[in-house]
N, CA, C and O of each residue as an XYZ file, in Angstrom:
404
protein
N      32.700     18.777     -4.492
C      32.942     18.322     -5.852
C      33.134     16.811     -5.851
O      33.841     16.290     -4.988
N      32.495     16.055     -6.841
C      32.751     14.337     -6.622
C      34.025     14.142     -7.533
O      34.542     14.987     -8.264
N      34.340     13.082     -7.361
C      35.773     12.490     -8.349
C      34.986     12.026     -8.827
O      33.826     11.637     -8.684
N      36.278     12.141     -9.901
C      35.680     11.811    -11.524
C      34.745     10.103    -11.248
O      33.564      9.868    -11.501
N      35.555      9.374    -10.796
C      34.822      8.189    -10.586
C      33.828      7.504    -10.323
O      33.449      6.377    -10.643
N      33.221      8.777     -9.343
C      31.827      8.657     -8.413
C      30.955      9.275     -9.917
O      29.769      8.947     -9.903
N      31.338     10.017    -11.042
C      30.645      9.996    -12.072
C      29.781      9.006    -13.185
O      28.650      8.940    -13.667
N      30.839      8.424    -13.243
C      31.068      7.181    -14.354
C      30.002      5.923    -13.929
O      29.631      5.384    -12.886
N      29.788      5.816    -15.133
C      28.630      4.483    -15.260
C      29.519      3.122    -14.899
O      30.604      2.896    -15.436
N      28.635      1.872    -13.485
C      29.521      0.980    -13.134
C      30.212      0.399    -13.733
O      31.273      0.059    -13.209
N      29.857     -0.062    -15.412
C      30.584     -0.452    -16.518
C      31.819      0.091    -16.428
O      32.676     -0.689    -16.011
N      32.119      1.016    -16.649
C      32.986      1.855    -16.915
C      34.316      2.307    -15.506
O      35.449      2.719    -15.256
N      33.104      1.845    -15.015
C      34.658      1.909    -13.561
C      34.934      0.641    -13.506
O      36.064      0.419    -13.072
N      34.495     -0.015    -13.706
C      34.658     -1.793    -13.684
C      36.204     -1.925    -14.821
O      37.124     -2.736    -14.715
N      36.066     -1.039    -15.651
C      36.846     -0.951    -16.462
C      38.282     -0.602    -16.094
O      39.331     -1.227    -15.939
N      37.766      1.020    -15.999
C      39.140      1.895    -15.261
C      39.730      0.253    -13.901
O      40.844     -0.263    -13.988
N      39.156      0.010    -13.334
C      39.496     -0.930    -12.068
C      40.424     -2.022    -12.872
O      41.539     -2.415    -12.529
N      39.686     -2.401    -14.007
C      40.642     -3.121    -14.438
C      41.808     -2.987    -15.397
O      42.225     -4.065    -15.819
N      42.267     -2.179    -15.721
C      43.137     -1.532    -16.452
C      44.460     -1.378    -15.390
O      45.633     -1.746    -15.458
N      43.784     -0.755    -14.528
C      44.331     -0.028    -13.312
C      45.584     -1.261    -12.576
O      46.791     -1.115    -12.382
N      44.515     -2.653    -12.261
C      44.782     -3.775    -12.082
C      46.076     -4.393    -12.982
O      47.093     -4.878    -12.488
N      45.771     -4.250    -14.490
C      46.661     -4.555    -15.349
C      48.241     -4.160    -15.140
O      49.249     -4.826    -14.902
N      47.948     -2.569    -15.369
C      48.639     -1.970    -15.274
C      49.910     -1.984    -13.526
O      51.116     -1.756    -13.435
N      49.251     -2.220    -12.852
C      50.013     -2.294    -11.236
C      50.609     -3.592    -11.644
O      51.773     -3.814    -11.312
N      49.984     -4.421    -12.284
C      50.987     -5.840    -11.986
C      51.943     -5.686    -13.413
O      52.729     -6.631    -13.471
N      52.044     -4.995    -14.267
C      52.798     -4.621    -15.218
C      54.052     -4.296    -14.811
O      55.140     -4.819    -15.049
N      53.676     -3.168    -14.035
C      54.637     -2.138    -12.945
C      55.411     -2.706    -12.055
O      56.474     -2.165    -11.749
N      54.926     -4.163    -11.357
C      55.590     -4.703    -10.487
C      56.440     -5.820    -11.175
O      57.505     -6.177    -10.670
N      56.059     -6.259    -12.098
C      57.131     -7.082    -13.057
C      58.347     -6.709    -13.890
O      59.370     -7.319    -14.202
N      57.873     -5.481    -14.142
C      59.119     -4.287    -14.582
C      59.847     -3.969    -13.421
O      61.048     -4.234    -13.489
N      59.465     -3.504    -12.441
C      60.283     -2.981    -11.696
C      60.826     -3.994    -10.628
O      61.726     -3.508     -9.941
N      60.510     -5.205    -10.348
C      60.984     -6.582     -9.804
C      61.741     -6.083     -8.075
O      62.608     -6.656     -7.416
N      60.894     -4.700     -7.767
C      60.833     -4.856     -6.132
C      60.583     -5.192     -5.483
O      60.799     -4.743     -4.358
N      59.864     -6.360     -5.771
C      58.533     -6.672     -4.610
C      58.683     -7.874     -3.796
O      58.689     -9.029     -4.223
N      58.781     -7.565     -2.804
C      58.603     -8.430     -1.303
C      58.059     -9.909     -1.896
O      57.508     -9.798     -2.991
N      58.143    -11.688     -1.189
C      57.256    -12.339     -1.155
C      55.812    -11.865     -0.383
O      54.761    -12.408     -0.723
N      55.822    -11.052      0.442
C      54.898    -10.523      1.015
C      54.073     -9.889      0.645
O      52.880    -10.098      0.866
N      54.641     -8.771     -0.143
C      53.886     -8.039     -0.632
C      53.221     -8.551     -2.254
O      52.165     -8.128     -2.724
N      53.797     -9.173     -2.664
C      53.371    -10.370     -3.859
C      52.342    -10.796     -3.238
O      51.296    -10.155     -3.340
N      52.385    -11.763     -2.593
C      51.086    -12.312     -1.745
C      49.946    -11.817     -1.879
O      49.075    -12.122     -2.693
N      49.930    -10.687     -0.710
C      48.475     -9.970     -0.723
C      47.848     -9.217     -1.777
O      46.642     -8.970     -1.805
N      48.856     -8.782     -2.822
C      48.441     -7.996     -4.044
C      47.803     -9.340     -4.669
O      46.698     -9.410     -5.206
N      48.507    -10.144     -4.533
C      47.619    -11.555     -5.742
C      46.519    -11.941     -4.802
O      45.609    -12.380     -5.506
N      46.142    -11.986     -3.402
C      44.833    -12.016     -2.705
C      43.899    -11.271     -2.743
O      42.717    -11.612     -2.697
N      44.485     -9.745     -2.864
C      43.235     -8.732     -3.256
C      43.229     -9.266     -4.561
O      42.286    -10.042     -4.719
N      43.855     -9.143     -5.423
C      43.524     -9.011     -6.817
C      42.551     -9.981     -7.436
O      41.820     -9.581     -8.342
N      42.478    -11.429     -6.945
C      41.222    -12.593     -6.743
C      39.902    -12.190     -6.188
O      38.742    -12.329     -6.575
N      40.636    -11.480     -4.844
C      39.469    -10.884     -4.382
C      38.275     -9.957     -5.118
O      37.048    -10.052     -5.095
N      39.199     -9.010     -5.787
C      38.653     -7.982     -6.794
C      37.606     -8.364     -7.634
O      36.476     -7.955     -7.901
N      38.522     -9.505     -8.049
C      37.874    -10.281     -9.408
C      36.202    -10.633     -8.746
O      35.111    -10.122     -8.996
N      36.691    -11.920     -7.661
C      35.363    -12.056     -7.385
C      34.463    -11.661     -6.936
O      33.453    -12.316     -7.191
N      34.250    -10.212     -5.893
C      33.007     -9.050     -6.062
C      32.823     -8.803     -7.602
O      31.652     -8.803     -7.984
N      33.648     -8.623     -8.402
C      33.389     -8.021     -9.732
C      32.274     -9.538    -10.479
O      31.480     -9.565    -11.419
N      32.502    -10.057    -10.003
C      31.738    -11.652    -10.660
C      30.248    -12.057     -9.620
O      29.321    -12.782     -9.984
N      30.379    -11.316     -8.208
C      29.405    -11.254     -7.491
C      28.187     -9.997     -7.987
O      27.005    -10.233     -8.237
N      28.888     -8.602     -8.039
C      28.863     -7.938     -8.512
C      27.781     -8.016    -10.210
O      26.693     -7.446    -10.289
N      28.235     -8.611    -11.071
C      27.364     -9.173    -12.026
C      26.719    -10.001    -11.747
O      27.000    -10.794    -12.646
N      26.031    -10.468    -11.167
C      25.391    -11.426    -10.568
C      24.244    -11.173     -9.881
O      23.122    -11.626    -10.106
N      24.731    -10.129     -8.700
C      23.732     -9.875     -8.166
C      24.168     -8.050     -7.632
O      24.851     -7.998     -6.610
N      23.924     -7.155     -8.056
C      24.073     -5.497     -8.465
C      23.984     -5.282     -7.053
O      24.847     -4.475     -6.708
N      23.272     -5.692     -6.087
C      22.951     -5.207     -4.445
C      24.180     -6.102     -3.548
O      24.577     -5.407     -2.613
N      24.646     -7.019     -3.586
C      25.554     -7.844     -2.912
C      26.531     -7.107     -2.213
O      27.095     -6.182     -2.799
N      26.827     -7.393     -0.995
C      27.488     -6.465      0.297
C      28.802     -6.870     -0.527
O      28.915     -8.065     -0.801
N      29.861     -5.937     -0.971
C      30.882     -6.267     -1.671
C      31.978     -5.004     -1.032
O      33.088     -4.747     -1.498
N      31.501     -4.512     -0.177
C      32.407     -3.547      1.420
C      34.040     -4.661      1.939
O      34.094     -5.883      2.085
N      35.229     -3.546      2.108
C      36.367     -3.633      2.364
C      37.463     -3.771      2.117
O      38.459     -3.526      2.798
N      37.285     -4.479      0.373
C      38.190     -4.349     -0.348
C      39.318     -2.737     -0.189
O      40.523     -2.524     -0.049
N      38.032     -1.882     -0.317
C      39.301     -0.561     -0.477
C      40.047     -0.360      1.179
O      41.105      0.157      1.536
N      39.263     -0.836      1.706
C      39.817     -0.624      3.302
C      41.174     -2.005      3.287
O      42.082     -1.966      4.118
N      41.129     -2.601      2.727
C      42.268     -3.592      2.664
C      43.024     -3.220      2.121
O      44.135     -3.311      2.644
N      42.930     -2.549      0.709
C      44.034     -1.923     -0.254
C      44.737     -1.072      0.103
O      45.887     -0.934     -0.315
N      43.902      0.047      1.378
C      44.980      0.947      2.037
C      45.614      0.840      2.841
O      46.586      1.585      2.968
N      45.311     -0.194      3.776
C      46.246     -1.190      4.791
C      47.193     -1.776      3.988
O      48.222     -1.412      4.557
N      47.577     -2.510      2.946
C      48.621     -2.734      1.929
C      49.233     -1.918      1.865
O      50.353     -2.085      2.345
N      48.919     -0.517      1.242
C      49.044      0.955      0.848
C      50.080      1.200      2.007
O      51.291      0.981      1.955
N      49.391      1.675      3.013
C      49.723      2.192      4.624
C      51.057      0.873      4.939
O      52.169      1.392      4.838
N      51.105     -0.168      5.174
C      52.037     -1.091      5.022
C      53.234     -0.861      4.375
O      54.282     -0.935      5.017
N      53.237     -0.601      3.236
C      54.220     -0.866      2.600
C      54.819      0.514      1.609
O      55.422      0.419      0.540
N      54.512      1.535      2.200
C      54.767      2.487      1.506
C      56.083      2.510      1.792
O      56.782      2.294      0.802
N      56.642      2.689      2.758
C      58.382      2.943      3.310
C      58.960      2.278      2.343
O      59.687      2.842      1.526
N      58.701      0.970      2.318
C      59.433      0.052      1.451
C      59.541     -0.345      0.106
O      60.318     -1.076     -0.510
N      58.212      0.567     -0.288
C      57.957      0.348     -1.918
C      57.468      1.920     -2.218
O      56.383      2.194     -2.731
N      58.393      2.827     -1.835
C      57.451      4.466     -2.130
C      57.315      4.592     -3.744
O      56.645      5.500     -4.235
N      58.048      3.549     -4.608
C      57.539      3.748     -6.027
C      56.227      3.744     -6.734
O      55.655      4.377     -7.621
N      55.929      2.339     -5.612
C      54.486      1.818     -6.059
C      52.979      2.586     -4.783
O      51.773      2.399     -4.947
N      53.470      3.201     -3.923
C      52.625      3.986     -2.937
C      51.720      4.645     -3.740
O      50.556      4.438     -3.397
N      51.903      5.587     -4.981
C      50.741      5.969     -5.596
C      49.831      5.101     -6.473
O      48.710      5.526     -6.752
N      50.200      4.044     -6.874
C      49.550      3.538     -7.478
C      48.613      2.289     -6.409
O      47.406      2.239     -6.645
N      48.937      1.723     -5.747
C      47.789      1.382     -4.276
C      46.894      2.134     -4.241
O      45.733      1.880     -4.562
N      47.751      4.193     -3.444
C      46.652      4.737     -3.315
C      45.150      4.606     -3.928
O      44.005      4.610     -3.476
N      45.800      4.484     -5.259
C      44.836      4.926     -6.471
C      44.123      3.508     -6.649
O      43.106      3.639     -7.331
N      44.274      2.619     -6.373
C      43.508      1.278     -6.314
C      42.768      1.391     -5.277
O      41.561      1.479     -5.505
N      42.993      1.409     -4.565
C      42.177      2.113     -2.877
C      41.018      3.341     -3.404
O      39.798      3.300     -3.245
N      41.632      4.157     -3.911
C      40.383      5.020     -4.551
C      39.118      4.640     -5.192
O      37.923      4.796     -4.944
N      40.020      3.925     -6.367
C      39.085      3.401     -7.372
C      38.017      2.448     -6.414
O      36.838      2.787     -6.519
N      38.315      1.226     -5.437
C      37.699      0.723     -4.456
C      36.674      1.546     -3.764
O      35.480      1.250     -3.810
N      37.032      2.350     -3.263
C      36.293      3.010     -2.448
C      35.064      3.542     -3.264
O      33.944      3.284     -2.823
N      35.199      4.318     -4.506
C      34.485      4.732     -5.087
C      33.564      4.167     -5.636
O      32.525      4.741     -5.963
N      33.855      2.690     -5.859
C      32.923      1.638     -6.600
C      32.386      1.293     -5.440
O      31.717      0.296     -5.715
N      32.232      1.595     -3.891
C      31.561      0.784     -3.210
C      31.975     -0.362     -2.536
O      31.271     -0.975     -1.732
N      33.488     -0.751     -2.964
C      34.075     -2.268     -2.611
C      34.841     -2.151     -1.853
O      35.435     -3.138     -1.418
């Protein structure tokens, strides 16, 4: 069976991705747990994101691989210490993976 994601037209996950995005840094300003560390790399992927998504429009074939493999190393990192925000990584890691990034 595919996830829902692997369904959806790239528009449209481009979307969910960014909502998703919104929403995690919403979560981390409300809830004001977060490491300088872990601040860091969430604002490095999150540039990062942006710019496959800007490569991405640009050019539709562009090697845009590891992002999600980075997001779960974050994920995998920092779950002990942030188990609030552990599902919502996961799920950025998903969404990654699924788009190809």
């Amino acid at each position: 069976m595919q996830n829902e994601n692997e369904q959806m037209p790239e528009a449209t996950r481009e979307d969910t991705l960014k909502a998703h995005l919104k929403a995690l840094h919403r979560s981390l300003e409300e809830r004001g747990e977060v490491d300088d560390e872990l601040e860091m790399l969430l604002r490095q992927l999150d540039g990062d994101i942006n710019k496959v998504l800007e490569r991405r429009a640009d050019d539709p074939d562009a090697n845009t691989y590891g992002l999600a493999s980075r997001s779960q190393e974050i994920t995998a990192r920092f779950a002990a210490r942030h188990p609030t925000l552990e599902p919502a990584l996961r799920q950025l890691g998903n969404i990654l993976a699924n788009m190809g990034i």
